[in-house]
C-alpha positions in Angstrom: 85.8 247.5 145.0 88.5 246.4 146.5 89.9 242.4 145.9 88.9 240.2 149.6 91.9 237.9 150.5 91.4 234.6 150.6 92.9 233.6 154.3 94.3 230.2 154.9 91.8 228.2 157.5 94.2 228.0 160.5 94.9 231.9 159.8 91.1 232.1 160.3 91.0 229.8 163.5 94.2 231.9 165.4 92.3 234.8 164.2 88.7 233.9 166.0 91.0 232.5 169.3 92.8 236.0 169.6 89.5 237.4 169.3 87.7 235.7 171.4 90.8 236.1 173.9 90.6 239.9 173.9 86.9 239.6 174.7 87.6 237.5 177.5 90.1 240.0 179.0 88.0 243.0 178.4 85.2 241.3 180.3 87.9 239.9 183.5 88.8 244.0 183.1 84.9 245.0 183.5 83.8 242.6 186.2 86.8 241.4 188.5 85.0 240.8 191.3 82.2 238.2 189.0 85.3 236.2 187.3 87.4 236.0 189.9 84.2 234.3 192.5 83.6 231.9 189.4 86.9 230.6 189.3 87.1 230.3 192.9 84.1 228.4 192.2 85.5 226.3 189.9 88.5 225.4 191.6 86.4 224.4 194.5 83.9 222.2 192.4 87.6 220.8 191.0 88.5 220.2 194.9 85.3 218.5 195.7 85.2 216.3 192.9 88.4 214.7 193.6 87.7 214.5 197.2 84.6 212.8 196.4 86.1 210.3 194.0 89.3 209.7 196.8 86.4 209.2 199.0 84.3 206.8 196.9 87.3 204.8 196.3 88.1 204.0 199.6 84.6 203.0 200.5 84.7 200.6 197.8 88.2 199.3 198.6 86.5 199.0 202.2 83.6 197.2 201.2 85.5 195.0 199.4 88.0 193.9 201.9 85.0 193.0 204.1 83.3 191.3 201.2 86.2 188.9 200.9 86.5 188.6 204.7 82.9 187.2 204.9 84.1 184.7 202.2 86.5 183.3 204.2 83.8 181.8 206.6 83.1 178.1 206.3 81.1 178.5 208.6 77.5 179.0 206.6 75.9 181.2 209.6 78.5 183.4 210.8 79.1 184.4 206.9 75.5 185.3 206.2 76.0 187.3 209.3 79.0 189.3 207.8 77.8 189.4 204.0 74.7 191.1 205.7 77.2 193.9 207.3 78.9 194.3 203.5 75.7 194.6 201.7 74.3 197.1 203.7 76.2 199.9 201.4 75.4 200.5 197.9 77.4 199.8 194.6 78.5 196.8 193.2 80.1 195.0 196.1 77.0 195.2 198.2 74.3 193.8 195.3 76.9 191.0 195.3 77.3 190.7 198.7 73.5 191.0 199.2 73.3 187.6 196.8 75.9 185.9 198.7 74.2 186.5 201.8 71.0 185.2 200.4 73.0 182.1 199.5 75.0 181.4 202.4 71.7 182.0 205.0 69.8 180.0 202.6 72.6 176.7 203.2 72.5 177.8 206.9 69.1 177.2 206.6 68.1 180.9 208.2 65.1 180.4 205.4 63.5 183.8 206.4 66.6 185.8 205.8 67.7 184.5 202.8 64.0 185.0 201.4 64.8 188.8 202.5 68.0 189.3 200.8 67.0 188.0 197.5 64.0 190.1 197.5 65.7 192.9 198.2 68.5 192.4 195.4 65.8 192.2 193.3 64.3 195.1 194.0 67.2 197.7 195.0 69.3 196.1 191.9 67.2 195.0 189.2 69.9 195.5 186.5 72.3 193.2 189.1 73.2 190.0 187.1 72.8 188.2 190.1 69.0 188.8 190.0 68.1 185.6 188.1 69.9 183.5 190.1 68.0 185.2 193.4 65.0 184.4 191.7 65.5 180.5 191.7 66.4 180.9 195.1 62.5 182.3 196.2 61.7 179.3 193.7 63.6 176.8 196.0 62.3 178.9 198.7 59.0 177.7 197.7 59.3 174.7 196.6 61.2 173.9 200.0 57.6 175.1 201.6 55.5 172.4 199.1 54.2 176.2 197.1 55.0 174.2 193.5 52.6 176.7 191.6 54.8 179.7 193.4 58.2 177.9 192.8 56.8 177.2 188.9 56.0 181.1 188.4 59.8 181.5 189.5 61.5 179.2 187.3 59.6 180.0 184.1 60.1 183.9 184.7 63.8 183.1 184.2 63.2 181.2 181.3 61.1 183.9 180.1 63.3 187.2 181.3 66.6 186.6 181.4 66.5 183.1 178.4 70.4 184.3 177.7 71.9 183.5 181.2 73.7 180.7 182.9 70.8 180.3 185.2 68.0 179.9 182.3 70.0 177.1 180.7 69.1 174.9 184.4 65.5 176.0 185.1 64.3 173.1 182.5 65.2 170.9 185.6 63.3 172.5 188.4 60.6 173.1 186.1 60.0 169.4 185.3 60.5 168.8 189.2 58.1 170.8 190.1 55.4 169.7 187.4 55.6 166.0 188.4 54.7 167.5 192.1 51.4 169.1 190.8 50.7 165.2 188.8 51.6 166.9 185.2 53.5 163.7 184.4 53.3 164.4 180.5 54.5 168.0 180.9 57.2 166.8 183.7 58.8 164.4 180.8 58.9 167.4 178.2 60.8 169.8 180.5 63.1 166.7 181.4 63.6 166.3 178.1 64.3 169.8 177.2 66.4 170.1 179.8 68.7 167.1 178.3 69.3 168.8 175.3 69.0 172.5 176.5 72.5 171.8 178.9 74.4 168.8 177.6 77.1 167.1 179.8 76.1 169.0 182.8 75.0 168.0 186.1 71.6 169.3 185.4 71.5 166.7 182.3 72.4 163.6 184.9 69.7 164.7 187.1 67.4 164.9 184.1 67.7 161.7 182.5 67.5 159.7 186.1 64.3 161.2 186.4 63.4 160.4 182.5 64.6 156.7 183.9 62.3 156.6 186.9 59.4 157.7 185.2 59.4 155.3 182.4 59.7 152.8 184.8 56.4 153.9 187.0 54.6 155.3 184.0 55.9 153.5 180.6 52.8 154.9 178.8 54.0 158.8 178.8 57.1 156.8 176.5 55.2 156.1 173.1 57.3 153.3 171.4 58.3 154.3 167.9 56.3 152.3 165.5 58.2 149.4 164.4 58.6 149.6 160.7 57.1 146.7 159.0 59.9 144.0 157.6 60.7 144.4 153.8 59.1 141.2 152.4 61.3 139.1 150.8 61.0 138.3 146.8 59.7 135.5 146.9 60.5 133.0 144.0 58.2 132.8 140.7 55.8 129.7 141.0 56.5 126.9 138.4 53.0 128.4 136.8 54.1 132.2 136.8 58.0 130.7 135.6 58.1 130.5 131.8 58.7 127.1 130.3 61.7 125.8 129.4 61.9 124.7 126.0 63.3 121.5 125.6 65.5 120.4 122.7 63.3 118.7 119.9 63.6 115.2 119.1 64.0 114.0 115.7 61.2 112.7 114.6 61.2 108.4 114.2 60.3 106.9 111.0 56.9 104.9 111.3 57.6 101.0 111.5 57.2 99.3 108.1 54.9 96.6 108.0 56.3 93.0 106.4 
């Protein structure tokens, strides 16, 4: 029985890739016509893909530039009205302009269409960062309309949902707001308080504890006073009976008088 040689591995890998080379040639050699259509295909799938990326690019570069046109607008109404034309594509520039039309219509006061545009972020872009922050905005939408149980339903959903964004950390605030409107005084005072310690140094906190200050002024009873420690009593100083005596010195004793 002849001795097998032991081949080095990259002897073994140029090996398998000349073979697998002359199998590829003998099968061009059998069926022209088949290879040469599927590289025509793949050149043309190659063709497409760029043009479709070229494409996408300049939409986006598009959409953008209109995006930061809208922007420029002070004006609150004629930029809702632009933001509407850039969020009627799809991608990233139009969730975000579909926010910042919901925004500026809502300070234009064009109630109705702002109520649209954060609905329909939320539902065409639910992954959109943006979509807990459109969700206060139907709270405020509600709460703008006296619909406190509707606006309440918002503001804890974000709490709830999304508790790791920048919006969350503020909803402590609407939610007390919105609890003193429906006459829950006690639960009012907790979210307050939460919401002073939640977000710290913010604007939401200032709000917060001027609220805390008028309601301890209208209703000092939802503010239990601590209970006032009672006073460490003094020792007082041991009575003359409980003090031990004090011996005195002994007097020598004086001899009896002698009678005469």
């Amino acid at each position: 029985m002849a001795t097998r040689v032991k081949k080095k591995a990259p002897d073994i890998l140029e090996e398998a890739k000349k073979t697998d080379w002359m199998k590829l040639i003998e099968q061009v050699r059998k069926n022209p016509v088949l290879y040469g259509a599927g590289a025509a295909f793949v050149l043309l799938c190659v063709i497409a893909g760029s043009l479709y990326h070229s494409n996408v690019r300049a939409t986006h570069d598009s959409a953008m530039a209109q995006f930061a046109r809208a922007m420029e607008n002070e004006d609150s109404s004629v930029r809702a009205a632009e933001l509407e034309n850039a969020a009627k594509g799809k991608g990233a520039v139009a969730s975000l302009a579909l926010y910042m039309q919901g925004e500026a219509a809502f300070e234009a006061k064009q109630y109705i269409k702002a109520r649209e545009a954060y609905e329909r972020l939320r539902k065409e872009y639910p992954d959109s960062a943006n979509v807990p922050d459109a969700v206060e905005g139907l709270g405020n939408l509600a709460e703008n309309d006296d619909q406190y149980d509707k606006a309440l339903g918002s503001y804890q959903e974000i709490v709830e949902k999304w508790s790791n964004t920048f919006a969350a950390r503020r909803q402590q605030l609407n939610i007390g707001r919105c609890q003193e409107h429906l006459g829950k005084l006690k639960e009012a005072v907790g979210a307050y308080q939460a919401q002073v310690e939640r977000f710290p140094g913010s604007e939401v906190e200032k709000q917060s504890k001027e609220a805390l200050d008028r309601l301890r002024k209208s209703n000092p009873d939802l503010f239990p006073k601590e209970e006032e420690k009672p006073a460490e009593a003094a020792p007082q100083a041991q009575s003359a009976e409980q003090a031990p005596a004090e011996k005195s010195p002994e007097t020598p004793a004086q001899p009896a008088p002698t009678q005469q």
